[in-house]
C-alpha positions in Angstrom: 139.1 53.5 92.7 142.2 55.5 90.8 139.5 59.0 91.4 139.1 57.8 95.5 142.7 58.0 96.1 143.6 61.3 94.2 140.7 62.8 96.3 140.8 60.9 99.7 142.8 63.5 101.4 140.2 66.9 100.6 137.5 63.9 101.5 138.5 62.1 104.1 138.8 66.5 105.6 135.3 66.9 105.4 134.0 63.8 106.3 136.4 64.0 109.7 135.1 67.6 110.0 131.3 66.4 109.6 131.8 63.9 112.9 133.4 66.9 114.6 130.5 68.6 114.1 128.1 65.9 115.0 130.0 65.5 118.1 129.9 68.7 118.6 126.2 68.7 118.8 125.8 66.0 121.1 128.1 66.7 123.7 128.8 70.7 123.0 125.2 71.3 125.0 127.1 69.9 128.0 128.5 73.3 128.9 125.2 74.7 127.7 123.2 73.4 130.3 123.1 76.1 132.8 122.0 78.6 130.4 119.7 76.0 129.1 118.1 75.8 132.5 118.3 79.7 133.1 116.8 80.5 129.8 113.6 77.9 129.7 113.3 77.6 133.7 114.0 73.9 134.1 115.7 72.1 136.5 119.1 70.2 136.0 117.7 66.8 135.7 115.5 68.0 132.9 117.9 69.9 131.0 120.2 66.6 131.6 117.8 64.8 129.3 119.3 66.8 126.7 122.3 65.1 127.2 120.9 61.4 128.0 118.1 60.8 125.5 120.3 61.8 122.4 122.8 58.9 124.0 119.4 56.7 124.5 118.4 57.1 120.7 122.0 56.1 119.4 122.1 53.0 121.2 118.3 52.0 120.6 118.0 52.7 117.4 121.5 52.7 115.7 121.9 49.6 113.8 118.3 49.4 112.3 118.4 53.3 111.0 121.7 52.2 108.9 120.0 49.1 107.8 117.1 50.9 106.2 119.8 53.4 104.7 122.3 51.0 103.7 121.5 50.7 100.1 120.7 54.9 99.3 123.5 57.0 97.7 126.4 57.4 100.5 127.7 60.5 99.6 123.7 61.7 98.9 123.1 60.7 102.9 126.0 62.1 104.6 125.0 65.7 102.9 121.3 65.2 104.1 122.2 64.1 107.4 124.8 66.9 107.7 122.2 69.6 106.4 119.3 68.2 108.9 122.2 68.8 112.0 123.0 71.8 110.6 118.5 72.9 110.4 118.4 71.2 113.4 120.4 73.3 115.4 119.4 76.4 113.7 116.2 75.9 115.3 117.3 74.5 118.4 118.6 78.3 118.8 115.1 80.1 118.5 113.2 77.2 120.2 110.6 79.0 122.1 110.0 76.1 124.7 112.1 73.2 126.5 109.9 70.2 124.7 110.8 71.9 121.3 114.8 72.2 122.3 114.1 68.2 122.7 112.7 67.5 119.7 115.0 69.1 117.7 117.9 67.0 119.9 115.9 63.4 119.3 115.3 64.0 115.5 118.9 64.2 114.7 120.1 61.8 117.0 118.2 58.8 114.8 120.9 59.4 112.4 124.0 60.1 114.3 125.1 56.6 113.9 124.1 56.6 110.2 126.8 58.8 109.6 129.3 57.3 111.5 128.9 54.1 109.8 129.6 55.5 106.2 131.9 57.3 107.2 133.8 54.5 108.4 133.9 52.6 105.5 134.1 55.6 102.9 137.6 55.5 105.0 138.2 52.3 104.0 137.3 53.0 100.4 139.7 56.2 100.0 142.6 54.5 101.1 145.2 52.0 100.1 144.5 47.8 101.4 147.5 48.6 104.2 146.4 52.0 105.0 143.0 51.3 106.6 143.8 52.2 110.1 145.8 54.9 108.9 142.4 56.1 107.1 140.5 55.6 109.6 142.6 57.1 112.4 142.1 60.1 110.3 138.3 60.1 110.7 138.7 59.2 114.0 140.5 62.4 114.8 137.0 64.0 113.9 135.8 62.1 117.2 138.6 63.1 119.3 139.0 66.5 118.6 135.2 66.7 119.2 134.9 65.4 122.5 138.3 66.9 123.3 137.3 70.9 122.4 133.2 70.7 121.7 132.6 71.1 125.3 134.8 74.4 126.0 134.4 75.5 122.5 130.7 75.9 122.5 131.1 77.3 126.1 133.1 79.8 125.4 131.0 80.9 122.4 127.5 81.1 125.0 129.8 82.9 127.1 131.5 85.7 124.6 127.7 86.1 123.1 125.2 84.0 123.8 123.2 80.8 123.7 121.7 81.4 120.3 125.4 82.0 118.9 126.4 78.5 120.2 123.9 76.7 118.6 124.6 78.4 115.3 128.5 77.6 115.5 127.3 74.1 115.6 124.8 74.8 112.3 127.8 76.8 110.8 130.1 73.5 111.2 127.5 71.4 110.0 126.9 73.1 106.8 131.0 73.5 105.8 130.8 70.0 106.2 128.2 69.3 104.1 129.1 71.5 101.4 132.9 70.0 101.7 131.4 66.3 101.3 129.7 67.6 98.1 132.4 69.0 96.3 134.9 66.7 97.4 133.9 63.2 97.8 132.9 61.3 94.1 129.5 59.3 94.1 130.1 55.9 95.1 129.9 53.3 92.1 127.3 50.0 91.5 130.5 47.3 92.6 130.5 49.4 95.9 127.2 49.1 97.2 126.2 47.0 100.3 124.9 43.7 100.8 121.3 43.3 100.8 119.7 43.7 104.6 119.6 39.7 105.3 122.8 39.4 104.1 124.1 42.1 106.9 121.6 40.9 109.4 123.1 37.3 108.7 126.3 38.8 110.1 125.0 38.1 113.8 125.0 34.5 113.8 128.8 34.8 114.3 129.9 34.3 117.9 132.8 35.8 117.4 131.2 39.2 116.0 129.4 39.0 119.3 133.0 38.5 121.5 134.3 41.6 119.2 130.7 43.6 120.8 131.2 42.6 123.9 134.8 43.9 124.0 134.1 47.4 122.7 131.2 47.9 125.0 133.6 46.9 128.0 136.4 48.9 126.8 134.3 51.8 126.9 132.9 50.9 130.0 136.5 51.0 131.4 137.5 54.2 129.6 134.1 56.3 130.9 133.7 54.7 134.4 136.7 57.0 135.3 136.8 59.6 132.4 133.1 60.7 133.2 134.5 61.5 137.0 137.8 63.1 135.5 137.2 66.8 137.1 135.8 64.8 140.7 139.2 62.6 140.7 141.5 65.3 140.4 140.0 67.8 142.6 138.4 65.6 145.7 140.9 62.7 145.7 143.9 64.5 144.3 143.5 67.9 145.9 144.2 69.7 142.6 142.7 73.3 142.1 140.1 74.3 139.1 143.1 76.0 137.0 145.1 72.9 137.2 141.9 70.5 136.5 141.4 72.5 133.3 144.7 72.2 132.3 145.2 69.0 132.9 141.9 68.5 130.9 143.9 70.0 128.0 147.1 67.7 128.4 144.5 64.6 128.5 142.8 65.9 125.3 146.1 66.9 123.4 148.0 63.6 124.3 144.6 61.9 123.3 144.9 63.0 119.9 148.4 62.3 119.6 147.6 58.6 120.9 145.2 58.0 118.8 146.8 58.7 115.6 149.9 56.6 116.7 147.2 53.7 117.4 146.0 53.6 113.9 149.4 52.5 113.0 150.2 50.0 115.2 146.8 48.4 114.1 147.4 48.3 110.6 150.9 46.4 111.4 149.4 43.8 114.8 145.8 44.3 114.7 145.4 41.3 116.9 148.7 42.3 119.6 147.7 45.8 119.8 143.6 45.1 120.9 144.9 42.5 123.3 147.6 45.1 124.5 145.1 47.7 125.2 142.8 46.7 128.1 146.2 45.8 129.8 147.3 49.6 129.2 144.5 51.2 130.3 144.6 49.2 133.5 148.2 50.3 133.9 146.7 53.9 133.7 144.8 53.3 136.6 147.0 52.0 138.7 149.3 55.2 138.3 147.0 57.0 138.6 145.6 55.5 142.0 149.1 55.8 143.4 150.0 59.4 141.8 150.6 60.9 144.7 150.5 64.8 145.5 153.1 65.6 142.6 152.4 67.7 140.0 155.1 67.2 137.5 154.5 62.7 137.6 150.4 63.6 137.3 151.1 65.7 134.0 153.0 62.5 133.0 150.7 60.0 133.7 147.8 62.0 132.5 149.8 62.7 129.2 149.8 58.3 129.4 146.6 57.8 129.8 145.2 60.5 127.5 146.7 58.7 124.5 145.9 55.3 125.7 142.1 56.6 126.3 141.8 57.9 123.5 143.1 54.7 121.8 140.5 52.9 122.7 138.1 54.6 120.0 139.9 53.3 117.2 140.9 50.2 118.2 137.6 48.9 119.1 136.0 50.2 116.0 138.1 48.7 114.1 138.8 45.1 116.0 134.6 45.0 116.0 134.4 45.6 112.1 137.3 43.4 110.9 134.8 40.2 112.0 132.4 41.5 109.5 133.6 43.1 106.2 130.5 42.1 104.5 128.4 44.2 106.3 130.5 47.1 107.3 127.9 49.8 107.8 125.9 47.8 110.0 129.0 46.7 112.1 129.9 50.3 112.4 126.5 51.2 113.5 126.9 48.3 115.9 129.9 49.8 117.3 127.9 53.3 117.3 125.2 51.5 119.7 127.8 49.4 121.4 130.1 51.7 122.0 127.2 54.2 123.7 125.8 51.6 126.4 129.4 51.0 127.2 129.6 54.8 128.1 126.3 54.6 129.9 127.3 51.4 131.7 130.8 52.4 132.8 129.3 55.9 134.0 126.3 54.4 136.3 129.1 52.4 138.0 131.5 55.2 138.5 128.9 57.0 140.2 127.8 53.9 142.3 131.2 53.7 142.9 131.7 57.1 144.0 128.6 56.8 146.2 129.3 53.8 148.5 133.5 54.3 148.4 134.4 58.3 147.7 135.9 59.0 144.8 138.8 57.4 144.6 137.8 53.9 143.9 136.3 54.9 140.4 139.6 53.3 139.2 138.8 49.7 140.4 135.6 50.3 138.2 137.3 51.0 135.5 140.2 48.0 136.2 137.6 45.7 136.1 135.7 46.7 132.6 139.1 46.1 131.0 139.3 42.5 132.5 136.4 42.1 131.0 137.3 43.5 128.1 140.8 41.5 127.9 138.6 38.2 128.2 136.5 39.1 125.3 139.4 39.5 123.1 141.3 36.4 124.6 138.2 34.2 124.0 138.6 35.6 120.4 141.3 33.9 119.7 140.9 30.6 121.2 138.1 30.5 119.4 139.4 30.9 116.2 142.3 28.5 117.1 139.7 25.6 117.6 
């Protein structure tokens, strides 16, 4: 354990950079997608299915792709993972048809979860008993900075050169990683392998774990059911041009980073407090939001708010899900993987139902309502564990 610590920091580097780089890959094709339809002639729905099928395989097949890895060599499997994203995109940049550019999506996407999960609790492993959060906030930043700049990074690249060139910046991240993880992160010993797969299986049979589910897939529910409209709110409700959408973008992503990391800590002082805490803030968002008003200078301020609670929610779910079962912690982190993932896809089909039957700016009763739900879930927690 003494030769985790004096390493965690160089590890914990790589391992946050090999998430950036897997979240790179899944949601950097977002801004690929017209010259994805322009280069293979396809139509937006189909190139779409880039985007929606590599979501589809997380959540289907998540939890049972880290079962059947859960006993191999951790450190062995994030390299192998992180080289087959790295091939994977490689080819994805000479793909001569559309139903190749998919394949090489869906065969990576079986073990996107995988990765999270031991990531997650190699976190745990390189840090001190009181510095969990702390540890994993850190990987965590992997996530945020990933969804915050994967999306305009990769752009930008298609745009200064090419499609092929964005693919291979994702390949080129990929492999750093990997080769980072192999110099930097020691085997893991006997005394730290997992429990046999019954043994995580038989982590299901606690209601409890399944009140912790439920509150994660709600909380991102209510964090994408207005998130996923983000550029719709601000310019059709709010009246706000394309320059100041982008750079409000930036504030949200920037603050969410910030929020995140300050999250970590208050969970590793009120782990309980700060999850119940959180649907309430998010809700709070909302409602400013709703009632912003034309002003420019109190929207910067509540976007800088609700950036870093937003952002929040990533850690604080993953980690109030997992602390029910500590036995079994890469399959509860693939469950959050999966979990997590439908609560995206939910939340997103009601914003847009939403935004069909209302306009626009009722996505934030949509939202408002996941984190009720949400805030139950964690309140029946704990009157459960009172009786």
């Amino acid at each position: 354990m003494e030769e985790w610590t004096v390493k965690g920091s160089g590890s914990l580097f790589f391992i946050a950079l090999g998430i950036f780089g897997i979240i790179n890959t899944e949601l950097g094709v977002v801004g690929l997608l017209p010259a994805i339809i322009e280069k293979y002639g396809v139509t937006a729905s189909q190139a779409g299915m880039l985007v929606s099928s590599f979501a589809l395989i997380i959540a289907l097949f998540g939890p049972w792709m880290t079962l059947l890895m859960s006993r191999w060599n951790r450190k062995r499997v994030l390299i192998g993972i992180l080289a087959l994203f790295a091939l994977s995109n490689l080819a994805s940049a000479f793909a001569p048809l559309f139903p190749i550019l998919l394949v090489f999506r869906v065969v990576p996407a079986l073990f996107h979860p995988v990765y999270f999960s031991i990531a997650f609790v190699l976190a745990v492993i390189l840090s001190d008993k009181e510095r969990v959060a702390q540890a994993s906030a850190k990987v965590f930043l992997g996530v945020s900075l990933g969804m915050v700049l994967g999306i305009p990074m990769t752009s930008y690249v298609a745009d200064q050169f090419s499609l092929e060139a964005a693919f291979m910046f994702s390949a080129v991240v990929n492999g750093v990683a990997g080769l980072g993880i192999a110099l930097m992160v020691p085997t893991v010993t006997d005394d730290q392998k997992p429990a046999s797969i019954g043994a995580q299986l038989s982590v299901l049979r606690k209601p409890i774990l399944w009140l912790n589910i439920a509150a994660a897939c709600f909380t991102f529910a209510a964090m994408f059911a207005v998130y996923s409209y983000f550029a719709e709110y601000m310019g059709q409700h709010l009246n706000m041009s394309g320059k100041i959408v982008s750079m409000l973008l930036v504030v949200f992503g920037a603050s969410g980073v910030a929020g995140n990391w300050y999250a970590g800590k208050l969970l590793g002082k009120h782990l309980a407090r700060t999850t119940l805490l959180y649907p309430i803030a998010l809700a709070v968002c909302y409602i400013l939001l709703q009632y912003a008003g034309a002003s420019l200078m109190w929207l910067i301020g509540i976007v800088v708010l609700w950036g870093a609670v937003h952002t929040s929610g990533l850690i604080v779910s993953q980690i109030w899900l997992t602390s029910e079962a500590p036995q079994a912690p890469e399959f509860a982190n693939s469950l959050f993987v999966s979990f997590s993932n439908l609560g995206v896809a939910i939340g997103t089909a009601v914003g847009g139902w939403l935004i069909a039957i209302s306009g626009t700016g009722e996505i934030v009763w949509g939202g408002i309502l996941f984190a009720a739900l949400a805030l139950i879930s964690i309140a029946a927690n704990s009157v459960l564990r009172k009786n």
